[in-house]
N, C-alpha and C positions, 0 to 999 in steps of 0.2 A: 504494500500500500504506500502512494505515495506520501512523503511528510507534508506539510504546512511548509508555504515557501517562506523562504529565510529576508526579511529586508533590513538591510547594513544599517546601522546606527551610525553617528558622528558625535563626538563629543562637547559635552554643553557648549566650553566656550569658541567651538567652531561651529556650532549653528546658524550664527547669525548671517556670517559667510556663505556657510552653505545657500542658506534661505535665498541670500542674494543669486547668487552659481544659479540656482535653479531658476530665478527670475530672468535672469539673462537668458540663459541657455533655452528656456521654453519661449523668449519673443522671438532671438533668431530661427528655432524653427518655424514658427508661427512665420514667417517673414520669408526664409525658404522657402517653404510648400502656396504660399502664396506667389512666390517669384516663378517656382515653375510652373505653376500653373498657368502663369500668365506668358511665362518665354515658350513653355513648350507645349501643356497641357499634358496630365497624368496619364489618358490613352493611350496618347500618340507616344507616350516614353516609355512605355507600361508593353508596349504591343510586341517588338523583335521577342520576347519572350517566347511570344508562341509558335517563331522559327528555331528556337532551340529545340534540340534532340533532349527529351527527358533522361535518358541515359547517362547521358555524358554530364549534365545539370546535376545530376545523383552522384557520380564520380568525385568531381568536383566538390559539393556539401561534404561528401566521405573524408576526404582529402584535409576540409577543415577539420570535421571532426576527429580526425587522427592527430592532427596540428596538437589539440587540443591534448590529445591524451598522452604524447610527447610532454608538454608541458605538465602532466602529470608527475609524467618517467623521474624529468628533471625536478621535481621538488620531494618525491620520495624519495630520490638517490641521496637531494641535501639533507633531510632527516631521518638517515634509514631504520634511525630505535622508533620512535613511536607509530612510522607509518608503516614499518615492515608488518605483512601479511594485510595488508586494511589499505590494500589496491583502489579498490571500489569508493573506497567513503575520500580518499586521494584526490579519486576524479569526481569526484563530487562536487568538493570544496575549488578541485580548480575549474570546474562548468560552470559554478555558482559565479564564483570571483571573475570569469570572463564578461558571465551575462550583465553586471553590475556595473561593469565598464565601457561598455558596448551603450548602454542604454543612460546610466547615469550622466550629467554635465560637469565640466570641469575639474575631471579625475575624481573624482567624488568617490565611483568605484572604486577604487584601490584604498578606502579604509574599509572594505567589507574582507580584505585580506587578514588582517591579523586578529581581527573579531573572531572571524570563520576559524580559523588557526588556534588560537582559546577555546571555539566553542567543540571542536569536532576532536584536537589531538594533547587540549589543554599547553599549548604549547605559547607562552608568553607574549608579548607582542616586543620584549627587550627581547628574542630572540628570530621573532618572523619578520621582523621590521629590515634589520640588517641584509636580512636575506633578499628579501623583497627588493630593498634597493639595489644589491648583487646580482639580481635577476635583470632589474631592469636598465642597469648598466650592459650588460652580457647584451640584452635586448638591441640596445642603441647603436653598440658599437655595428654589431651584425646587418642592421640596417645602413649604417654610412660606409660600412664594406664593400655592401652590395650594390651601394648610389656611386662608389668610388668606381667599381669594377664596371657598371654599366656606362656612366657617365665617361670612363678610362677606354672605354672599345668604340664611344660617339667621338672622343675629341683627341686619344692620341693612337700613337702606333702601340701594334700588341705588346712589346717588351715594357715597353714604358707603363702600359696600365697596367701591367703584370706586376714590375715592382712598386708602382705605387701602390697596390691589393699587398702584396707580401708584408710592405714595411706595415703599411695598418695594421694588418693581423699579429705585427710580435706586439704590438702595444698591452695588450690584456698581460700574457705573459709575463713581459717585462713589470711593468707593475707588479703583477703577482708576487715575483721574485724579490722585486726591494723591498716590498711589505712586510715577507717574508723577514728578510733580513736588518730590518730599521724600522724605527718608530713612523709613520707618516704624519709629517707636520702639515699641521691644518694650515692651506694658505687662506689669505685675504678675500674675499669682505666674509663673514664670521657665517654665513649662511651656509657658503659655500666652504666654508671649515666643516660645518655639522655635515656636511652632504658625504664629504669625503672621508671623513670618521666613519660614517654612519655602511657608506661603501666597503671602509676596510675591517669593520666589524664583524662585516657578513660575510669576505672572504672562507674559500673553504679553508679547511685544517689541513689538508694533504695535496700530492702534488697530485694523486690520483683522482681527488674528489674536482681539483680544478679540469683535470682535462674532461671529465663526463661532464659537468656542467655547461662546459663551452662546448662540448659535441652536441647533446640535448639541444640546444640553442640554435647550433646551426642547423642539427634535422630541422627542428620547428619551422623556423625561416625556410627553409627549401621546400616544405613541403606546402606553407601556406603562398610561399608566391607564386611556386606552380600552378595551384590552384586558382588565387587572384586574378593573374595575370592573363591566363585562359579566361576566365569569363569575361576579363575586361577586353579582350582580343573580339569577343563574339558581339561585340556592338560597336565598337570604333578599329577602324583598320592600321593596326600596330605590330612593328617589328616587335619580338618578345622583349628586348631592352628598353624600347621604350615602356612597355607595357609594366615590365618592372619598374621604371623609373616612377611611373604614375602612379602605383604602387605605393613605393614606399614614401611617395610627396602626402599621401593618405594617411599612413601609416605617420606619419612622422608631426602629420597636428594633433596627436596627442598631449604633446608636450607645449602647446599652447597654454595661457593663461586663462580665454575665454573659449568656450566653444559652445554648439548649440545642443540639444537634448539627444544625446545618441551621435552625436558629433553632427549631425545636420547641420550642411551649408558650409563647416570648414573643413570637414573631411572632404567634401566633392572639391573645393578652392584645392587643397592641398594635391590631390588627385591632377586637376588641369598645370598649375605650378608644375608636378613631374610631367610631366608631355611638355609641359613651353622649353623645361631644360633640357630637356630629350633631344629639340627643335623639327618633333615629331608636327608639333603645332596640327592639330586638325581642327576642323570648322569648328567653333564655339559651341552650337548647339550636338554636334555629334557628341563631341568631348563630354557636356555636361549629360548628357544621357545616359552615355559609358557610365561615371564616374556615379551618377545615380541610383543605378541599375548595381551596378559594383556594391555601391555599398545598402543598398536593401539586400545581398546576397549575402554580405557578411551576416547582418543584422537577423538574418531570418535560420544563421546557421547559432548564431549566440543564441538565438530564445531557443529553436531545437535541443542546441545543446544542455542550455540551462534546464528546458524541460525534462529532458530525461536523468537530469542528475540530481534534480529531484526524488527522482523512482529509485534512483542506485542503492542498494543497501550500503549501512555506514550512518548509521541517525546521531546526531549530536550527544555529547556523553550526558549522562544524568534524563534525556529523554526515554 
């Protein structure tokens, strides 16, 4: 039977904020779905749909959904005492915690991470915190890898965007290692002290636990932008590097300050942004369609998701 779904709290003295995030984030949508309706109308955006092959639409959803269980892989490896044998309730909390961010405004999601983390493995938020930020570092870098190497194959010759991909990738590494071996002093302005503490907190303990976590990360990434990049192919006509580039310009207003409910309006901006650097440039309206359509696919693979990890066994402790 499935549980009562779960909805993230925030704490007292960030409500007020919140309150706001939500105010924002629901005009810009409100102000999106109004915009296209009027650029393009939902029909007419809505309709290439029913030239796709259901099959391959199914493929694709899978493809997220395996994304997702990846990202499982990767936070049971990081806590293999309390999650070991308790797979299911894993994926659970990370279906949960995707849906939350997917739909919530202004990262809002990402404090249902160390709630959820308390609630299902009792496991503190002084120690999901740190990790979560390790995650999402791992996250970032993997993305401006992948903007490097696509971006590296549009503007120079092979060898050159080959070592400019290589030298990015020792950067994690290397970090790893002086951490390893020195205190990290927090630099300047004091925010971005706590950020990088807060990073090197989460660091794994081994040199073994570092390379599975950055393997996990990069399946995830390969197998969500295959996935992405193919549906955004079937409505605007793009080389796959473009398509990735588009990608990850989506992918990457996450980290915006405002954004709209479910990322409405700057995730599709972010989306055209990657095509204009691509200098794939397609017609406005094609692009914003793509980028549309793109991300109602995501969206409809998070509540999927979210839904059935609901149903997962693995109930909250003390439930």
């Amino acid at each position: 039977m499935c549980a009562d779904p779960y909805e993230p709290a925030v704490n007292r003295p960030s409500r007020a904020r919140a309150g706001s995030g939500y105010l924002i984030g629901g005009a810009i949508l409100l102000a999106f779905v109004a915009f296209v309706h009027w650029y393009l109308g939902w029909g007419r955006l809505l309709r290439p749909w029913t030239r796709l092959s259901p099959p391959a639409v199914a493929v694709a959803a899978g493809l997220m959904i395996a994304s997702y269980g990846v990202r499982a892989l990767r936070l049971r490896d990081y806590f293999p005492g309390p999650m070991t044998g308790r797979f299911p309730a894993t994926l659970r909390l990370t279906l949960q915690h995707n849906l939350w961010n997917n739909v919530l405004p202004m990262r809002t999601g990402e404090a249902s991470f160390p709630v959820l983390m308390a609630r299902y493995f009792q496991i503190p938020p002084a120690r999901s915190l740190p990790a979560l930020l390790w995650f999402r570092f791992l996250d970032i870098h993997t993305l401006l890898a992948c903007a490097l190497a696509a971006l590296g194959g549009l503007w120079l010759d092979t060898p050159a965007a080959a070592a400019l991909a290589a030298l990015w990738m020792t950067l994690p590494w290397a970090g790893y290692r002086l951490s390893r071996r020195h205190a990290v002093a927090p630099p300047a302005p004091r925010r971005l002290a706590r950020l990088v503490q807060g990073v090197a907190a989460g660091l794994p303990a081994t040199h073994g636990a570092f390379w599975r976590a950055w393997g996990w990360t990069l399946a995830n990434w390969a197998i969500k932008f295959a996935a992405l990049a193919w549906v955004l192919r079937q409505f605007v006509p793009l080389s796959p590097a473009a398509a990735v580039l588009g990608v990850i310009g989506g992918d990457a207003t996450s980290v915006l300050p405002i954004h709209g409910v479910a990322g409405a309006g700057t995730y599709e901006a972010g989306i055209m942004a990657g095509l204009a650097a691509s200098g794939a440039a397609p017609a406005p309206q094609a692009a914003l369609t793509g980028a549309v359509n793109l991300h109602l696919f995501i969206l409809s693979a998070a509540l999927i998701g979210g839904g059935a990890g609901w149903c997962l066994p693995g109930r909250p402790h003390g439930e």
